[in-house]
N, C-alpha and C positions, 0 to 999 in steps of 0.2 A: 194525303191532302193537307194545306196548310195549315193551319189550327187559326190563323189570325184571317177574322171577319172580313174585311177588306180584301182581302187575295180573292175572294171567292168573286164570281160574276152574278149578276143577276137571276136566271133559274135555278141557281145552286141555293139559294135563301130555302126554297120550301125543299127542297130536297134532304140539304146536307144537317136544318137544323128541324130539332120537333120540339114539342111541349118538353120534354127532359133536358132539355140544354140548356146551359150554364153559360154569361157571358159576361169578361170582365173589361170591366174600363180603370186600368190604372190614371190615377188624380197625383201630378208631382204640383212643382211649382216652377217659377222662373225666377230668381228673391237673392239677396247678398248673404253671405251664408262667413260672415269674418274676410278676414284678404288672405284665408290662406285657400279657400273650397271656393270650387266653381258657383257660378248663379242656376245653373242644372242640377246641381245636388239631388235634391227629393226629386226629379225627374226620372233623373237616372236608373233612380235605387228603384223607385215603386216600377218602371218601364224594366230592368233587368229582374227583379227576386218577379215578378209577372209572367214574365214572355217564358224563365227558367222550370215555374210550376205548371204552365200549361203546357209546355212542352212534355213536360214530365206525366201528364196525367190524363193530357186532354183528350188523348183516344180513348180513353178508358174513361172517363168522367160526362165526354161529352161538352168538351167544355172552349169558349171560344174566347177570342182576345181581340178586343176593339185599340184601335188607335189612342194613346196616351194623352191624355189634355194636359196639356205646358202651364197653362196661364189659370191659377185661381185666386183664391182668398188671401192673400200675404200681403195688406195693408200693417201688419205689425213692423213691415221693411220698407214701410212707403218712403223712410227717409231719405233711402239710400238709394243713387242712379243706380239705374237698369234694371231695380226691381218691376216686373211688370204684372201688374194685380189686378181681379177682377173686384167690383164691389158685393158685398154678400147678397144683395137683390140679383145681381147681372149672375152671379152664379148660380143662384136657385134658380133661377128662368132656364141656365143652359144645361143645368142637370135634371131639370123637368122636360126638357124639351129631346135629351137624350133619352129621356126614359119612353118618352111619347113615342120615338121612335123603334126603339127598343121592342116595344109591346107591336109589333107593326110584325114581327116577325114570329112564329111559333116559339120564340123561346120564353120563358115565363120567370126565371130565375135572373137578376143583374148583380153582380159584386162588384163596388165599389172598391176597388187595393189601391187605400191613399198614400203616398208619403210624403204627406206634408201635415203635421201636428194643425196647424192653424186654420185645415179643414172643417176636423171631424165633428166638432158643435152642429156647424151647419149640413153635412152632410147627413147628420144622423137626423136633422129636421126633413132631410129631402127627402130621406127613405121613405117616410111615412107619409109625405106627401105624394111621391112616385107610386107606393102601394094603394092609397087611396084616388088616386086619380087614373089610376093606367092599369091596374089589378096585377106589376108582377110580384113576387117576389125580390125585395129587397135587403142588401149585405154592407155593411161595411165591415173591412178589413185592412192591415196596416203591415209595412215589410216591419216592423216592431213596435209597438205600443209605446208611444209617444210618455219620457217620466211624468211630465205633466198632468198625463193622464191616468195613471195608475202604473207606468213602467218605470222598469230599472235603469240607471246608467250605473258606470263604472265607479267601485266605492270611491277614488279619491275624487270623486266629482260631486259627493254626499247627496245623489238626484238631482242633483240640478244640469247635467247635462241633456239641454234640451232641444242644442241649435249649435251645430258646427262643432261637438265634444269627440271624445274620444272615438265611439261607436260610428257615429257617421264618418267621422274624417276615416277611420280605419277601413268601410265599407269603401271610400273612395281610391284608396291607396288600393284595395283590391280589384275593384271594377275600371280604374280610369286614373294610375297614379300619374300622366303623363299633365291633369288637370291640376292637380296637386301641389302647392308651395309650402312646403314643411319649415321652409326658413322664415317662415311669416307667422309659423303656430305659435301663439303666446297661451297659457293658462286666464280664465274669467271666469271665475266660479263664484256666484251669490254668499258667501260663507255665512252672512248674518242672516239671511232670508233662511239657509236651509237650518239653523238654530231653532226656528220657528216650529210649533207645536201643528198649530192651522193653518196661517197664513202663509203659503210656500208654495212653490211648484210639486204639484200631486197632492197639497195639503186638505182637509175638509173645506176651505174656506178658499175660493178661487178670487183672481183679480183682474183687473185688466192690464196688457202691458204691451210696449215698444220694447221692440228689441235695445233702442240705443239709451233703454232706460237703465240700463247695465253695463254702460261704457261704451263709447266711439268705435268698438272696431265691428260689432253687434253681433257675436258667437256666444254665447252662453254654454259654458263647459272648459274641460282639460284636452285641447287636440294634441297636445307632444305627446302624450301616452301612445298616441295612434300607433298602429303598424300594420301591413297589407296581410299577416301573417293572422294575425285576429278579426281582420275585417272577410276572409275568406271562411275562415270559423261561423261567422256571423250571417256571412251569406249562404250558407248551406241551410244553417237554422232557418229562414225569414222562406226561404224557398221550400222547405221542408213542412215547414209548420202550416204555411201558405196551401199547398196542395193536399195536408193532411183535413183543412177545414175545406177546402171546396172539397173533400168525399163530404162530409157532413153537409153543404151547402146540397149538394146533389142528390143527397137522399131526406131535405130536411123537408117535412108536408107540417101546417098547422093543425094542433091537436093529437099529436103523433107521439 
């Protein structure tokens, strides 16, 4: 049987799902990611390292994959055409309204698997408003832990690859090199910002920012570094690690 929610029909809801299933809604984006990466980027990634872990696990986890939403929070790229962004109201509504639905079904558990950084603030406010409003259980999860947020990028990027660096451009050159313009990759890395003790990306003291507050082409990071040879490395990990927390998503109960 399918693992992806949608495939199913109508009496297949109380049958194929109960109180023990798990169900993930990857969160990408639609947003300018430099001129060298597609505007699907974090689509992609959060929709492939997703559809990869449930595959991997979902008979045995119990575990289901809802259709990807394209379009969120990336008012940080409003500058740029064809970024297409929801406002952080319009998206709490649509991710309370998913949850509403959600709770409509026997299954009690939802994971959020974002990739898109400029999410997870608000997400991790929806959680808590989805668990208090609609009683399930709620996740969020990421195909890697955004630097900004307490992840790594690649040393010569000193963390600041945050958007269109080596990691991402690398995962795309492995999922989807044919999207890819590597004669467009230039190096943008904050150098004076990551000198910073506090104020930086991932630093104790956060700030607000536009992408093209770091230059006209709006990547933040090293993309030449890339290579589909690293980004395949990477994509095992993010799939890997993805399906090792839905076991723990699966067996997690409060107070336990």
């Amino acid at each position: 049987m399918s693992r992806r929610l949608a495939d199913l029909r109508a009496p297949q809801i109380a049958s194929a799902l109960t109180d023990r299933s798990t169900i993930v809604l990857p969160l990408g984006a639609i947003e300018q990611h430099g001129p060298h990466l597609p505007f699907n980027t974090d689509w992609l990634i959060a929709e492939r390292v997703a559809a990869a872990a449930v595959e991997r696990v979902g008979d045995e986890l119990d575990v289901w994959l809802l259709p990807s939403l394209a379009y969120t929070k990336s008012n940080e790229h409003a500058w740029s055409a064809g970024t297409i962004w929801l406002s952080h109201d319009t998206l709490m509504k649509v991710l309370d309204d998913i949850g509403r639905c959600v709770a409509t079904t026997p299954a009690r558990k939802l994971v959020f698997f974002n990739g898109h950084g400029g999410n997870s603030a608000l997400v991790g406010v929806a959680n808590r408003e989805i668990r208090l409003a609609h009683g399930l259980q709620t996740f969020l999860a990421h195909p890697g832990v955004p630097p900004d947020q307490g992840g790594v990028s690649a040393p010569d990027e000193l963390g600041m690859g945050i958007h269109g660096g080596t990691d991402e451009t690398s995962m795309m050159l492995h999922l989807a090199p044919e999207l890819v313009d590597m004669s467009l990759a230039t190096r943008n890395v904050p150098e004076k910002l990551a000198s910073n003790r506090y104020v930086r990306f991932g630093g104790k003291v956060g700030f607000g920012w536009l992408s093209n507050d770091f230059g006209p082409d709006g990547h933040i990071g090293d993309p030449t570094t890339a290579t589909a040879e690293h980004g395949a490395v990477l994509f095992e990990a993010a799939v890997t690690a993805f399906a090792e927390a839905l076991a723990e998503v699966a067996a997690f109960e409060f107070g336990r």
